[in-house]
C-alpha positions as a LaTeX table, in Angstrom:
\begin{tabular}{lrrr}
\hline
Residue & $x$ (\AA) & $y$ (\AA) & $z$ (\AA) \\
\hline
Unk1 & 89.10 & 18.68 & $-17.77$ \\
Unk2 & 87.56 & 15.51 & $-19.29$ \\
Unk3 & 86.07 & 13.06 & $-17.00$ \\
Unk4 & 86.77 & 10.17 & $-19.61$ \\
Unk5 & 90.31 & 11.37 & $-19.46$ \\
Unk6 & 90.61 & 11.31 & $-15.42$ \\
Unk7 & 88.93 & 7.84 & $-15.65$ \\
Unk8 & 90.99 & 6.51 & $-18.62$ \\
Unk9 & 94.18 & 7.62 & $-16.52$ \\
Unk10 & 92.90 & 6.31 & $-13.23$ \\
Unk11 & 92.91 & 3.19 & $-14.95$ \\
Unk12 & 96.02 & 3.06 & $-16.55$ \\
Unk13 & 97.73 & 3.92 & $-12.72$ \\
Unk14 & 95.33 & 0.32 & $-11.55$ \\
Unk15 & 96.89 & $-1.28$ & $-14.68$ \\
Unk16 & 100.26 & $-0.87$ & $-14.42$ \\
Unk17 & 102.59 & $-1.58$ & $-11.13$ \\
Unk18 & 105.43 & 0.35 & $-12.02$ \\
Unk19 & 106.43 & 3.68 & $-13.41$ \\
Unk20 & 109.82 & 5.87 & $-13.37$ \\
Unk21 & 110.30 & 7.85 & $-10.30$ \\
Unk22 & 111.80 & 11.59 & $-11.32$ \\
Unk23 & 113.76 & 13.70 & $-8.31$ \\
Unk24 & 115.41 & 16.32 & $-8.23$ \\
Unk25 & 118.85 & 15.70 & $-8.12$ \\
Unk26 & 120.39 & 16.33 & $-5.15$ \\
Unk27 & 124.13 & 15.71 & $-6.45$ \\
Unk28 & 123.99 & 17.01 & $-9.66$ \\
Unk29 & 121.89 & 20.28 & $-9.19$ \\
Unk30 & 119.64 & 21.46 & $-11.96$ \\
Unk31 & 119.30 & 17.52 & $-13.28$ \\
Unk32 & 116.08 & 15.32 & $-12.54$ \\
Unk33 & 116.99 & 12.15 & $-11.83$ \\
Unk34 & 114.67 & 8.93 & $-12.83$ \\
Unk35 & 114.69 & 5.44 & $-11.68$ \\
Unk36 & 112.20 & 2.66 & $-11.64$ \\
Unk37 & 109.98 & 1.68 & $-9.09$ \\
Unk38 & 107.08 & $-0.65$ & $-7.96$ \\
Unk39 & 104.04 & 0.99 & $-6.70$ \\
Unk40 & 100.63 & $-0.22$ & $-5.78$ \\
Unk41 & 97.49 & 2.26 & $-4.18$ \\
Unk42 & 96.84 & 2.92 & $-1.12$ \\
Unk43 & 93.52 & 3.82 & 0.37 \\
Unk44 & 93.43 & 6.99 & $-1.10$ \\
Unk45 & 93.88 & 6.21 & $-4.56$ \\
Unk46 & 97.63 & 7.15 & $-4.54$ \\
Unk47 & 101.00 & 5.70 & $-5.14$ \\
Unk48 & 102.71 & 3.99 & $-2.49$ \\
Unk49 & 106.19 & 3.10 & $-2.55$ \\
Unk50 & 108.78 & 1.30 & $-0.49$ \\
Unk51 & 112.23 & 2.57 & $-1.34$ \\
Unk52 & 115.53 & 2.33 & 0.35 \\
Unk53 & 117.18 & 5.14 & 2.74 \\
Unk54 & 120.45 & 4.78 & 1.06 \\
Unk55 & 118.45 & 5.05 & $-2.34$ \\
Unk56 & 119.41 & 7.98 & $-4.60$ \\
Unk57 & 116.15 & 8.74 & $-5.15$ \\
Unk58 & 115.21 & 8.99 & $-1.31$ \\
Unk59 & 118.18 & 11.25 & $-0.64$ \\
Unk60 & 116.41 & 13.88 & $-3.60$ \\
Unk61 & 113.21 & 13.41 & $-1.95$ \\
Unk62 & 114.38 & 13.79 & 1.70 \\
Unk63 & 115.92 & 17.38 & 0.29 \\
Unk64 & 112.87 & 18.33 & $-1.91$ \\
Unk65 & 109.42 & 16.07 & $-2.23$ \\
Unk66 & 108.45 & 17.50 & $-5.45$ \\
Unk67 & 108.91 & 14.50 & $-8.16$ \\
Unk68 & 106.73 & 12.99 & $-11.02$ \\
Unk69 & 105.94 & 9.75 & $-11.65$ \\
Unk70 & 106.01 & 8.49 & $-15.40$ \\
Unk71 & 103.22 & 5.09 & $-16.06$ \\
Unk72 & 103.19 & 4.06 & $-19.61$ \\
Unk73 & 101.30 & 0.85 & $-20.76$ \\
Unk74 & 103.32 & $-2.60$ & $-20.76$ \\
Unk75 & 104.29 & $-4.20$ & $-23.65$ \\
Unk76 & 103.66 & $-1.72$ & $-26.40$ \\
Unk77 & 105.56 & $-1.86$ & $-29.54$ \\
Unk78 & 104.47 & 1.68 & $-30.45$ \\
Unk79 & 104.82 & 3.59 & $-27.26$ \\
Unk80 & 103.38 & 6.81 & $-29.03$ \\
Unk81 & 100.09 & 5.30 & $-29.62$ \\
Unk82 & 99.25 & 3.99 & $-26.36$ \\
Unk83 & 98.45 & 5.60 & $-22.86$ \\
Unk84 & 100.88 & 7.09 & $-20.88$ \\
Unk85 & 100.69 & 9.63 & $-17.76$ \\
Unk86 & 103.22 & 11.61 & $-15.83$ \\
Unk87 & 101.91 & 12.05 & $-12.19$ \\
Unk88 & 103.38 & 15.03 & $-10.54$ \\
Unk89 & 103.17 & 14.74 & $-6.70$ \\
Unk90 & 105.01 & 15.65 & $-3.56$ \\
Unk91 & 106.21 & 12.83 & $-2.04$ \\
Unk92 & 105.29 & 11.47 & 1.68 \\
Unk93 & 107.16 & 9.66 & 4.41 \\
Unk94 & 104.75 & 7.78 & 6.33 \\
Unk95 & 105.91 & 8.04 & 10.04 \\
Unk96 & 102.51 & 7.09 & 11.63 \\
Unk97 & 102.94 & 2.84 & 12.77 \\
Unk98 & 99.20 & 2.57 & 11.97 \\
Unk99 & 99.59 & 3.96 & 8.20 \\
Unk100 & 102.40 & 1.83 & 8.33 \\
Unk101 & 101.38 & $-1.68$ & 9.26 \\
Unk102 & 98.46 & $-0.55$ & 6.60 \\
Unk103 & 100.41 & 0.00 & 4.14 \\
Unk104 & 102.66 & $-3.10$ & 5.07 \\
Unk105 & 99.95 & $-4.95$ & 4.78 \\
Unk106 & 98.69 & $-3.96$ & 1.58 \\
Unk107 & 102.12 & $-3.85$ & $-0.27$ \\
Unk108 & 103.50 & $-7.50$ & 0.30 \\
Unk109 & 100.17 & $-8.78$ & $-0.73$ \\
Unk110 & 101.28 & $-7.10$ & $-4.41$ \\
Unk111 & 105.05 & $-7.27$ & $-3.83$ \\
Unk112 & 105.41 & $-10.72$ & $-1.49$ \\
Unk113 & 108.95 & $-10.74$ & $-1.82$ \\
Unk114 & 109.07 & $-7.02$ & $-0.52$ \\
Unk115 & 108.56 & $-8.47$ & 2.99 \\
Unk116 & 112.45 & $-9.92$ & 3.35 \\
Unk117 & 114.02 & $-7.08$ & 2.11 \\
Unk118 & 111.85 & $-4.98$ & 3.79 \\
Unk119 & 112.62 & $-6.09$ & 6.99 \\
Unk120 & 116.50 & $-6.77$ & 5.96 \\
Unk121 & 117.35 & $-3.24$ & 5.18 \\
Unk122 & 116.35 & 0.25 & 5.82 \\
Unk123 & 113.28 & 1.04 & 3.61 \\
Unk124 & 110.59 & 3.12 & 4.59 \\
Unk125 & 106.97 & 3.50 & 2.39 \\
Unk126 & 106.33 & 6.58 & 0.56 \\
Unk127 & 102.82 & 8.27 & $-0.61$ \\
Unk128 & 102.92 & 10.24 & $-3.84$ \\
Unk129 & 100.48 & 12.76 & $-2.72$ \\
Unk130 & 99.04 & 14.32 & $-6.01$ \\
Unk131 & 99.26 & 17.54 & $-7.79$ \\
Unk132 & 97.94 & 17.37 & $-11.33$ \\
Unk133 & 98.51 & 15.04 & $-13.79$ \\
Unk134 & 99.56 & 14.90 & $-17.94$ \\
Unk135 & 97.20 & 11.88 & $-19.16$ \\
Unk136 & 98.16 & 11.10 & $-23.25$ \\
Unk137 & 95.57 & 8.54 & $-24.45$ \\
Unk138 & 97.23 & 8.22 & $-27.92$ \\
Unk139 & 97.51 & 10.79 & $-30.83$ \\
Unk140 & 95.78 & 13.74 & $-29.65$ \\
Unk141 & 94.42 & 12.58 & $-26.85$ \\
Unk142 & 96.20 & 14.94 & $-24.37$ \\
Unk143 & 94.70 & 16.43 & $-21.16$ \\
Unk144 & 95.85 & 18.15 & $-18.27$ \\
Unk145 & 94.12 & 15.72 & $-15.38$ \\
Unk146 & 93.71 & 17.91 & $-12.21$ \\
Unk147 & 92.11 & 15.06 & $-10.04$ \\
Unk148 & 91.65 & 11.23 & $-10.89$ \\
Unk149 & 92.67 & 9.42 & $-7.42$ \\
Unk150 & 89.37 & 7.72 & $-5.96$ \\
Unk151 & 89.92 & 6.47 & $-2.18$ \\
Unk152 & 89.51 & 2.66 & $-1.89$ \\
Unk153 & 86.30 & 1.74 & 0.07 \\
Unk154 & 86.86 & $-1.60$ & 0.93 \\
Unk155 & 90.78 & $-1.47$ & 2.01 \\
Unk156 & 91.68 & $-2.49$ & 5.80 \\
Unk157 & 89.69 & $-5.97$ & 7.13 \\
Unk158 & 87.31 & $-5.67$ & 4.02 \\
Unk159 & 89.53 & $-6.09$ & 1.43 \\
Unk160 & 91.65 & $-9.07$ & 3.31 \\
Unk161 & 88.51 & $-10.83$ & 3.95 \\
Unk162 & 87.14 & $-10.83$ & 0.68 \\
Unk163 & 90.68 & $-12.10$ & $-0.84$ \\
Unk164 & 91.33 & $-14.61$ & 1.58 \\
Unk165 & 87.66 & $-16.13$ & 0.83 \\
Unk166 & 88.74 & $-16.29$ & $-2.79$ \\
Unk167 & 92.19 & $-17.46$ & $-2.43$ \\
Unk168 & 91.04 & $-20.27$ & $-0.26$ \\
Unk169 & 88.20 & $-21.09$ & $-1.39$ \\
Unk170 & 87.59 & $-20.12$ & $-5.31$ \\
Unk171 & 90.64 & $-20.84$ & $-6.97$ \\
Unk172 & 88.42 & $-21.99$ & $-10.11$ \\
Unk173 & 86.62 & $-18.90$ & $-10.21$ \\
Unk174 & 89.88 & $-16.95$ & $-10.69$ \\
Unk175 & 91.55 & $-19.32$ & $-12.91$ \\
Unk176 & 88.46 & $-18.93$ & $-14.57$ \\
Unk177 & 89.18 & $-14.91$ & $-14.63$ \\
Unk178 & 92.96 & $-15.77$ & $-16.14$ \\
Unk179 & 91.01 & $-17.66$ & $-18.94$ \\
Unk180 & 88.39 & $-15.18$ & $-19.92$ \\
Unk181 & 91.24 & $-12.59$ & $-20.09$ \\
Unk182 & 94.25 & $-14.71$ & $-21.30$ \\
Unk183 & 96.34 & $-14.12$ & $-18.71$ \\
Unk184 & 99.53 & $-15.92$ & $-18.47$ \\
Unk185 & 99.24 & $-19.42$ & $-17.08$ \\
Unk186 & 102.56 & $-19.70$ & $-15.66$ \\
Unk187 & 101.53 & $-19.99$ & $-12.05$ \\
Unk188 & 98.42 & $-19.92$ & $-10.65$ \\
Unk189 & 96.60 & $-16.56$ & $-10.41$ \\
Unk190 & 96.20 & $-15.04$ & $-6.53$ \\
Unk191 & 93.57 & $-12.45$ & $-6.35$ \\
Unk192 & 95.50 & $-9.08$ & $-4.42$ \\
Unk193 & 93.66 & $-6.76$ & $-4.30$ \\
Unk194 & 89.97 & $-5.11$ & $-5.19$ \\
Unk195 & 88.92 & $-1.47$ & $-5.83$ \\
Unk196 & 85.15 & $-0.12$ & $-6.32$ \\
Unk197 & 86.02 & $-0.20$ & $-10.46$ \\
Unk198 & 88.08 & $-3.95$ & $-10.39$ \\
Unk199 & 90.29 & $-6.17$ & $-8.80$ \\
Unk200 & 94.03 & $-7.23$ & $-8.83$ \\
Unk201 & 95.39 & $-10.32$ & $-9.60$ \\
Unk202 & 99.04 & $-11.34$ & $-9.26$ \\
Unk203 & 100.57 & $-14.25$ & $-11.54$ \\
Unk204 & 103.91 & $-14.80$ & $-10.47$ \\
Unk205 & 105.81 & $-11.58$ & $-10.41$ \\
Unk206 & 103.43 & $-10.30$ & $-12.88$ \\
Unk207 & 100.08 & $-7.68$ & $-12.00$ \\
Unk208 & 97.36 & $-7.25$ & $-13.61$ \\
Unk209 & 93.72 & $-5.38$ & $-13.29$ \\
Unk210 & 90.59 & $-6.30$ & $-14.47$ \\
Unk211 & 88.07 & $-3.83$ & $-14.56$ \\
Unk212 & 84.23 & $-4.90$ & $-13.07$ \\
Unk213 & 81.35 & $-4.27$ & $-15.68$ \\
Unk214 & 79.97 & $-1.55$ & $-13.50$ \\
Unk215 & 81.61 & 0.33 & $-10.07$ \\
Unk216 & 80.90 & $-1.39$ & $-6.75$ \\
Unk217 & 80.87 & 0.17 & $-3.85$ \\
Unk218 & 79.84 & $-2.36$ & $-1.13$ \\
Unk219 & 80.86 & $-5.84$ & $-0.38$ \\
Unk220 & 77.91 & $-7.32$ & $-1.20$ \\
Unk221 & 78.06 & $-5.99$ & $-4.90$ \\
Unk222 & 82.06 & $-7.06$ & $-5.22$ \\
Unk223 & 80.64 & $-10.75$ & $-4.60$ \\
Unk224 & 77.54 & $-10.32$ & $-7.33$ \\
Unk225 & 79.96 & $-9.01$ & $-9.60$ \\
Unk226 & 82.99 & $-11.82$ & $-9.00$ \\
Unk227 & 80.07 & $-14.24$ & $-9.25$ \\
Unk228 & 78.45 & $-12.87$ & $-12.45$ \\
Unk229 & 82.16 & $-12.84$ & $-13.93$ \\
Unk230 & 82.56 & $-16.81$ & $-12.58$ \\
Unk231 & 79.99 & $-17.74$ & $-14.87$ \\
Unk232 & 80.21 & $-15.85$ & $-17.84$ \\
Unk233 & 81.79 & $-17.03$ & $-20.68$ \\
Unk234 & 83.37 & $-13.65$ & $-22.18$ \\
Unk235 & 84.47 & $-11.21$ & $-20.07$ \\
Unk236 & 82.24 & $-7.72$ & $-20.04$ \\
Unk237 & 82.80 & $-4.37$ & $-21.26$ \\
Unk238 & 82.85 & $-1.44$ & $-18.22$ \\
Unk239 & 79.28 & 0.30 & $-18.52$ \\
Unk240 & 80.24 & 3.19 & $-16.68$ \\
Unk241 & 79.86 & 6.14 & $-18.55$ \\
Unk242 & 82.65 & 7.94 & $-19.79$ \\
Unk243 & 80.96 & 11.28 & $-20.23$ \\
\hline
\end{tabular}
């Protein structure tokens, strides 16, 4: 297994924000069934999900968890030559209230409008708990990915505090992020979330993920890093290796 391919898939999963869910079907035995879904990470690295009990889907799953997960980039007009990856996982219930005010928590910050239906209906959040992955990087550039999930050190009171400081009180910093990167300009940019490799932001209904030039892995380097990128004027390339 390549590590460049685990990390070039990793990042494709922190790039994208949705992906077609494939059960089994529990109606029409024998036939997977696929339908789109939002997903953000959870501490661990893996999907999470908030689907509906009367969902088609969550019937499959409820009878048998094994399922894929299909991510391709946004926006491509050749979707051959770009990066795709089919996740193959057993799917989770979370029954736990901690894991579940957690993942609450986390998920309307990506999803805000999540919170009224949430509440409205029956839904319930859902881990994709790995298995191995099928990572295609472009023509040729095919790999079997057995691990690539990297837990989250900074989600829980970390994470919110570091947002909430730049929400409140950097908004120039990130609109200077949404101009380095030509983001849409639509709305103005909220920072959602940050990993150790980059952050979130969230422009209207829209996600997107810029990578940091180099991992962090404690608060104090996320805030060197967010205020190198502040006052750069062209947004780095990732040194990490990709040996």
């Amino acid at each position: 297994m390549s590590v460049a391919a685990a990390k070039h898939a990793r990042e494709l999963l922190l790039k994208e924000y949705r992906g077609v869910l494939s059960t089994h079907s529990r109606s029409m035995p024998g036939f997977p069934f696929g339908s789109v879904v939002p997903y953000c990470l959870d501490e661990q690295g893996r999907p999470l999900i908030l689907i509906s009990r009367i969902a088609q889907h969550t019937h499959n799953l409820q009878k048998d968890p094994k399922c894929s997960m299909l991510v391709g980039e946004r926006g491509a007009e050749d979707v051959q030559a770009v990066g795709r990856l089919t996740y193959l996982a057993e799917a989770q219930r979370l029954e736990d209230s901690a894991a579940i005010e957690a993942a609450a928590e986390r998920y309307y910050r990506y999803f805000p409008d999540s919170r009224n239906y949430h509440k409205a209906h029956d839904f319930d959040f859902w881990v994709l708990n790995p298995v191995r992955h099928r990572y295609i990087g472009g023509f040729g550039a095919i790999h079997w990915v057995d691990q690539l999930t990297l837990p989250n050190p900074f989600v829980g009171a970390a994470e919110t505090s570091m947002v909430d400081h730049m929400n409140t009180d950097h908004a120039k910093a990130i609109a200077h992020y949404v101009e380095l990167t030509g983001l849409p300009k639509t709305e103005p940019a909220q920072l959602v979330g940050i990993d150790s490799e980059g952050m979130h932001l969230r422009v209207g209904q829209g996600l997107y993920w810029l990578a940091f030039q180099a991992p962090c892995n404690t608060p104090t380097q996320v805030r060197e890093a967010l205020v190198f990128l502040a006052r750069t004027e062209q947004w780095p390339k990732n040194t990490d290796a990709d040996a």
